[in-house]
GUMIKE-316735 format. One record per atom (N, C-alpha, C): y, z, x. Coordinates in steps of 0.02 Angstrom, whole numbers, padded with zeros to 5 digits, always signed. Last residue first. Layout:
REM GUMIKE-316735
YZX/...
END
This chain:
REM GUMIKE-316735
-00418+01249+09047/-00415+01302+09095/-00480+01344+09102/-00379+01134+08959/-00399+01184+08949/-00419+01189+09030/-00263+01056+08881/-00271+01037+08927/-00319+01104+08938/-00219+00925+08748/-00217+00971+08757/-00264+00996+08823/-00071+00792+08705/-00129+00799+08742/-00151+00886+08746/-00005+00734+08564/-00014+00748+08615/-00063+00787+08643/+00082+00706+08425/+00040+00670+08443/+00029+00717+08524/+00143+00767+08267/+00156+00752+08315/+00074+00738+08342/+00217+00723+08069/+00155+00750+08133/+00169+00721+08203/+00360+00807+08034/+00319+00738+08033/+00282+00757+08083/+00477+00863+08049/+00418+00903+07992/+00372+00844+08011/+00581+00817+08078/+00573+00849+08119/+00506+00907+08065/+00623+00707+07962/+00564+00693+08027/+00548+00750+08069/+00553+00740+07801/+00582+00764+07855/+00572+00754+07917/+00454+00663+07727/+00544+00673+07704/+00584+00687+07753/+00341+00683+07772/+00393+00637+07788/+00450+00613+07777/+00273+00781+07697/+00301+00801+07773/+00349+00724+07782/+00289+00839+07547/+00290+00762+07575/+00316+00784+07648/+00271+00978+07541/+00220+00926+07496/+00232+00861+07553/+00320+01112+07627/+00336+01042+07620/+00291+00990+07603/+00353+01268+07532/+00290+01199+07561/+00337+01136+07569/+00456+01395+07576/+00428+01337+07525/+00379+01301+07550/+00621+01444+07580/+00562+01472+07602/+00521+01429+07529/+00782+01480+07648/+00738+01443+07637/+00657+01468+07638/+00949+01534+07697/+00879+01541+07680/+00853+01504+07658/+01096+01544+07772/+01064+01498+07707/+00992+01523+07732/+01225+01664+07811/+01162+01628+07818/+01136+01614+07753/+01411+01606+07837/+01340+01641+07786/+01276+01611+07802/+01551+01607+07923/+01500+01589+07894/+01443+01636+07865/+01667+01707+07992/+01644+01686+07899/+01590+01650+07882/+01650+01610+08143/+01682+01657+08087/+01691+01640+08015/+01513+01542+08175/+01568+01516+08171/+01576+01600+08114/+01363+01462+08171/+01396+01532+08234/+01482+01513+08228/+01292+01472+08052/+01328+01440+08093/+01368+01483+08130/+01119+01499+08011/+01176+01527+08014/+01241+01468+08055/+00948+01503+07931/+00997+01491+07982/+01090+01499+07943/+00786+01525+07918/+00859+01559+07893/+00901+01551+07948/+00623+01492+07813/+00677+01476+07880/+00743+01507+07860/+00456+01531+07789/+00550+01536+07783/+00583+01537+07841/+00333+01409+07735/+00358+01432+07784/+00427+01476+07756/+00219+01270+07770/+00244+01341+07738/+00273+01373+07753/+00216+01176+07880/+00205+01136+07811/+00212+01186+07748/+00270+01152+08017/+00310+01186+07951/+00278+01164+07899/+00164+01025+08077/+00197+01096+08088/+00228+01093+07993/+00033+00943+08125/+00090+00959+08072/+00106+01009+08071/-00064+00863+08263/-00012+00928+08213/+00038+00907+08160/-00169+00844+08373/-00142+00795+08313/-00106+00870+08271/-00221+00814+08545/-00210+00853+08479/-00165+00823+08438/-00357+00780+08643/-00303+00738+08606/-00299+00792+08558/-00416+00867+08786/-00418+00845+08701/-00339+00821+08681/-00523+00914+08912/-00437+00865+08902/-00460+00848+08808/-00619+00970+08941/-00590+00986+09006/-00510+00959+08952/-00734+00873+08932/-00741+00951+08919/-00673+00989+08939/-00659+00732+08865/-00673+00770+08890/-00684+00846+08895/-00603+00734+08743/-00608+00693+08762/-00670+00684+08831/-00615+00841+08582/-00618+00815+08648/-00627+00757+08685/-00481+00827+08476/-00540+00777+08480/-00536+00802+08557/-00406+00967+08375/-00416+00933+08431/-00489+00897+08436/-00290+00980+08232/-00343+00955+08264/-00341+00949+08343/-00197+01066+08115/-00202+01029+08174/-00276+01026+08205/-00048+01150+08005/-00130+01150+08047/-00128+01082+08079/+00075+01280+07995/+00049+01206+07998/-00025+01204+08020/+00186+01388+07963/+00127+01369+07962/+00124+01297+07952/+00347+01474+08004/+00293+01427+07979/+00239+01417+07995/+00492+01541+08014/+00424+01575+08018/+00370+01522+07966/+00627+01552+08088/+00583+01538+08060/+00532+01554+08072/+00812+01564+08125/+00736+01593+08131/+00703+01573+08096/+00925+01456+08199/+00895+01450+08147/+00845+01508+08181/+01116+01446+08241/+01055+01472+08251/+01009+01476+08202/+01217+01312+08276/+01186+01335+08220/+01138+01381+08237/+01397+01279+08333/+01304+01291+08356/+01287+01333+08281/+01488+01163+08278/+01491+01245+08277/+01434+01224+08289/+01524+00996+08338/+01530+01044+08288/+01520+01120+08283/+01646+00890+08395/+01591+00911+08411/+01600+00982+08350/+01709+00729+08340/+01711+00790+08341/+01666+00831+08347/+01784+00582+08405/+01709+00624+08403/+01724+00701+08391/+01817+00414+08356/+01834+00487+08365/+01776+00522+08360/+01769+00301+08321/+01785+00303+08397/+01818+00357+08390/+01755+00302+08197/+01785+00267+08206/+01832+00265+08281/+01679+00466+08209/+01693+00402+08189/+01754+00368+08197/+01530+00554+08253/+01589+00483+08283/+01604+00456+08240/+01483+00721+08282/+01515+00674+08234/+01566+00640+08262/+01374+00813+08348/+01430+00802+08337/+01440+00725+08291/+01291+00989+08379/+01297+00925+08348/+01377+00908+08350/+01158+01090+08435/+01219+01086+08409/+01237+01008+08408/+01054+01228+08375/+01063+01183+08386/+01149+01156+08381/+00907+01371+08416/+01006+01335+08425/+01002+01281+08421/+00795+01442+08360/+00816+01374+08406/+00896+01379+08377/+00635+01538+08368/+00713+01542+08363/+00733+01479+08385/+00487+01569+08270/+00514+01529+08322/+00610+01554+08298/+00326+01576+08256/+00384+01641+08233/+00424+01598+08307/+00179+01491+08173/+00239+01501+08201/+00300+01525+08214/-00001+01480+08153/+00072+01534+08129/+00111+01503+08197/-00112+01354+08129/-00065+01409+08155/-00020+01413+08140/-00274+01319+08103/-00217+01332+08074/-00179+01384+08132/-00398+01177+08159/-00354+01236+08153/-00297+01242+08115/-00534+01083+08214/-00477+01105+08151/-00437+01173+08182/-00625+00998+08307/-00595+01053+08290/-00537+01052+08256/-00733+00866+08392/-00693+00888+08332/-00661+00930+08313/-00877+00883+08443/-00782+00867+08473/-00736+00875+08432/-00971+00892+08372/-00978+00927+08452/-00890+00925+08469/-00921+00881+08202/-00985+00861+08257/-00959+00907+08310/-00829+00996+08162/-00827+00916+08130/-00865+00877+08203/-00776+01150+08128/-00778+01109+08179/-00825+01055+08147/-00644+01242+08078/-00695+01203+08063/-00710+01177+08124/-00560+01333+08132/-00589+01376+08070/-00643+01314+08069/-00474+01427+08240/-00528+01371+08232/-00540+01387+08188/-00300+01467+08254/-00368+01511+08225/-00403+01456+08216/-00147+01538+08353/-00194+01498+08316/-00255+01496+08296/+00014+01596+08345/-00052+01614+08344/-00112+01567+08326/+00158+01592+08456/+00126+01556+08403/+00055+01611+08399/+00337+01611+08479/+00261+01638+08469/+00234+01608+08442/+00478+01520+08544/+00431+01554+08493/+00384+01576+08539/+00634+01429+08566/+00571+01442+08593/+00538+01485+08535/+00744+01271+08564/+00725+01334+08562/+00654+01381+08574/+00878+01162+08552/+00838+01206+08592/+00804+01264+08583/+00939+01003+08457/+00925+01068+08482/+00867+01105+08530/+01078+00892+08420/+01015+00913+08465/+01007+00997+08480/+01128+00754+08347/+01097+00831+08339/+01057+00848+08377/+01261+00631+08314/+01197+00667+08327/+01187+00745+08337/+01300+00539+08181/+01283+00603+08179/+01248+00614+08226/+01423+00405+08169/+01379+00429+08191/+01348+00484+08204/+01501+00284+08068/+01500+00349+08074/+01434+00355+08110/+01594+00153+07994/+01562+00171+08064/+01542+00235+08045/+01650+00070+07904/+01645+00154+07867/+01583+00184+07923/+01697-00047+07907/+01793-00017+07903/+01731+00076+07877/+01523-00085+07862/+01589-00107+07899/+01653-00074+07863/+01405+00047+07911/+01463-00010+07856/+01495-00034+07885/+01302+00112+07968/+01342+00048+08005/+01390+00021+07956/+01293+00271+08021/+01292+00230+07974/+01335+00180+08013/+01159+00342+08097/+01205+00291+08110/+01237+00243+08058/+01085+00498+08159/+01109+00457+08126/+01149+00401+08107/+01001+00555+08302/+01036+00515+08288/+01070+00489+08200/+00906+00706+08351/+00922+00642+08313/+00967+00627+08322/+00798+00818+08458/+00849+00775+08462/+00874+00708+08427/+00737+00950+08510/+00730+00919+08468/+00811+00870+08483/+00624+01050+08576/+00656+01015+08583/+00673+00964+08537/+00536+01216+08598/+00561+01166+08567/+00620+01124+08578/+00409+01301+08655/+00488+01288+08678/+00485+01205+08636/+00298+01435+08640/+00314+01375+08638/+00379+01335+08652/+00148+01548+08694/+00214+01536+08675/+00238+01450+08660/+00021+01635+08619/+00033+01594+08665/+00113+01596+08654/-00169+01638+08556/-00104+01659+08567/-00045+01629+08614/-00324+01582+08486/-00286+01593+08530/-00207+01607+08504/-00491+01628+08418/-00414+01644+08405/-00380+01634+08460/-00625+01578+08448/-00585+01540+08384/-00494+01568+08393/-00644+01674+08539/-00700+01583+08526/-00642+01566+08479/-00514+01779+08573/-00585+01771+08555/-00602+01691+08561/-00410+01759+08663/-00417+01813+08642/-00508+01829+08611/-00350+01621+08753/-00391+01648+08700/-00415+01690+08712/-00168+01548+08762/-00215+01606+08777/-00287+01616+08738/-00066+01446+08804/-00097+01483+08741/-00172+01528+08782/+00096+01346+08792/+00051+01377+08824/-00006+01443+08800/+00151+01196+08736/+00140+01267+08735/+00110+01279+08773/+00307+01097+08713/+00252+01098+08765/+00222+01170+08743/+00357+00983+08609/+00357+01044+08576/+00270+01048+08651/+00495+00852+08560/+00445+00867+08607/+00440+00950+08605/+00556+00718+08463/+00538+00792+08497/+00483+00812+08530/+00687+00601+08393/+00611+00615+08441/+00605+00708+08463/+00751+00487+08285/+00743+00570+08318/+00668+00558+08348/+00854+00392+08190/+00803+00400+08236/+00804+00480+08274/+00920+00293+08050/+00904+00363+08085/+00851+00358+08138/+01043+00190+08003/+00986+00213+08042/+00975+00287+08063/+01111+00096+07870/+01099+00190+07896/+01038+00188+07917/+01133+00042+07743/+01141+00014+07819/+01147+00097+07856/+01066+00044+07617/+01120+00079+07644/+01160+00065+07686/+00977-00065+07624/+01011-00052+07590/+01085-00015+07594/+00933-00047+07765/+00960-00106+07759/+01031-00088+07689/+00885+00088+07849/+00886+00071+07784/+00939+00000+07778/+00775+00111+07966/+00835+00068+07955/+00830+00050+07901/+00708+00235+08067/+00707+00206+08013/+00769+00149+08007/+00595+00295+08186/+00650+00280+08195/+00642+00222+08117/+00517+00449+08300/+00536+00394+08237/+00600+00361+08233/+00409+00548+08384/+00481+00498+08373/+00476+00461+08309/+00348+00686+08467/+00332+00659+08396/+00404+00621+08384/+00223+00763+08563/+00270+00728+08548/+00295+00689+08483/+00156+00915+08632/+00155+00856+08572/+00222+00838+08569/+00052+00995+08753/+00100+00970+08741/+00105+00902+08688/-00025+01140+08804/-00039+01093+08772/+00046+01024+08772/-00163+01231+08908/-00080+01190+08889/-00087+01128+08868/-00234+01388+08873/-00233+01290+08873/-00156+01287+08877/-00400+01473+08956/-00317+01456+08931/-00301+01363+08912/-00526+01579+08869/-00470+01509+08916/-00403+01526+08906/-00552+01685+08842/-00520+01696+08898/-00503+01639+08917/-00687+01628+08739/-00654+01677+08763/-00614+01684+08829/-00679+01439+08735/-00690+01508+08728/-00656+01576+08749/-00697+01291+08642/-00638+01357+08677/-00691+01419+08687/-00744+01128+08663/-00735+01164+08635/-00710+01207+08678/-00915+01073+08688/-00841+01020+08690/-00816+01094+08651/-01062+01059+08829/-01010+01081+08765/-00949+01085+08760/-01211+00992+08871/-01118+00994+08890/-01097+01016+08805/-01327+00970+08837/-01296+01038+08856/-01225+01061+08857/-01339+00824+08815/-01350+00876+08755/-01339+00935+08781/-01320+00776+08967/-01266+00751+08898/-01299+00830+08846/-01405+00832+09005/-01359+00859+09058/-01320+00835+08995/-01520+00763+08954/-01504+00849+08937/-01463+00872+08955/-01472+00622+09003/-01503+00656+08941/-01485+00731+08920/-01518+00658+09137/-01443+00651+09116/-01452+00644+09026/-01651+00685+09154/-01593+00720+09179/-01537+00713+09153/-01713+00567+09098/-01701+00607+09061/-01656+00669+09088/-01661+00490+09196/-01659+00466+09149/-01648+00520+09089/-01726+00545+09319/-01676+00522+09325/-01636+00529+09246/-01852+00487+09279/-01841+00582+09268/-01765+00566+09292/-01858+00380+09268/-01888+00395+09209/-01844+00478+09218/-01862+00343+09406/-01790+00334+09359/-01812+00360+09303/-01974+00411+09451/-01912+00436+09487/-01850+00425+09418/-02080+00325+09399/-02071+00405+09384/-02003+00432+09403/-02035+00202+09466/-02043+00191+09381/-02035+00281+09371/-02064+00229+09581/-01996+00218+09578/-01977+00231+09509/-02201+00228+09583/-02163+00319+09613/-02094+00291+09588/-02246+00124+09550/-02256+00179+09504/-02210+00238+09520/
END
């Protein structure tokens, strides 16, 4: 009987120790986060591969239960490849850059679950070159500013570790330049309806880490 009372309270100990634990942010955490996001296409038709991968690590602050702050550093890096035959050509592109972000919980979806939207005020350089036919010409650095919105999820996994899921730029103006004499800055400013037009607009995948 004393053993039958022991695991019984045993039993319900961990019971209430599960329904107390809480999944989620509060005031004065901190998190680091980090998302990754690759692809890779092969149009047959065309014969033109593309592939790109990026990586986007932050670091974030909370200010209140729902609002954190923070910074970010961007990485980005494609390939293009046309294969014709007697019409070789290869584009790659890689850039560097960093930001501000702001972010805001607005839903939450059972105990683990969380929504958000965030602002992004980011700068990046990028620079690029062009192969063909076993000639390479490297090209002028581009500086881009922008200013987008995307939203995003975290699933806890733990009280402690959440899987985050994002779409960046999905609103936004961007304005870049080519660091080259006489050039002109191009502007931009719009929704991206179909994020997969663009891979460096395509959702990323990675872990978030709370403090």
């Amino acid at each position: 009987m004393k053993k039958i009372l022991l695991t019984l309270t045993a039993v319900a100990g961990l019971t209430v120790a599960s329904q107390a634990q809480e999944f989620g942010f509060g005031k004065t955490d901190l998190i680091v986060e980090g998302n990754i996001g690759f692809g890779k296409t092969d149009n047959k038709n065309t014969e033109v591969k593309v592939s790109g991968f990026k990586f986007n690590p932050k670091v974030g602050y909370f200010v209140t239960d729902k609002i954190a702050v923070g910074i970010n550093l961007i990485v980005n890096d494609s390939v293009t490849n046309n294969y014709k035959e007697n019409a070789e050509k290869k584009v790659k592109t890689n850039s560097f850059g960093a930001g501000v972000f702001g972010r805001y919980y607005f839903l939450e979806v059972g105990s683990r679950f969380k929504t958000y939207a965030e602002l992004n005020v980011d700068y990046t350089g990028s620079k690029g070159e062009v192969t063909t036919s076993g000639t390479t010409v490297k090209g002028d650095k581009t500086n881009t500013f922008g200013v987008n919105a995307g939203i995003g999820a975290n699933y806890f996994l733990t009280e402690k570790i959440a899987v985050n899921f994002a779409f960046a730029n999905i609103i936004g103006y961007n304005t870049s330049k080519v660091d080259a004499d006489g050039a002109k800055a191009i502007s931009s400013f719009g929704a991206n309806v179909n994020e997969f037009n663009n891979f460096f607009n395509t959702a990323t995948f990675g872990l978030t880490f709370k403090f």
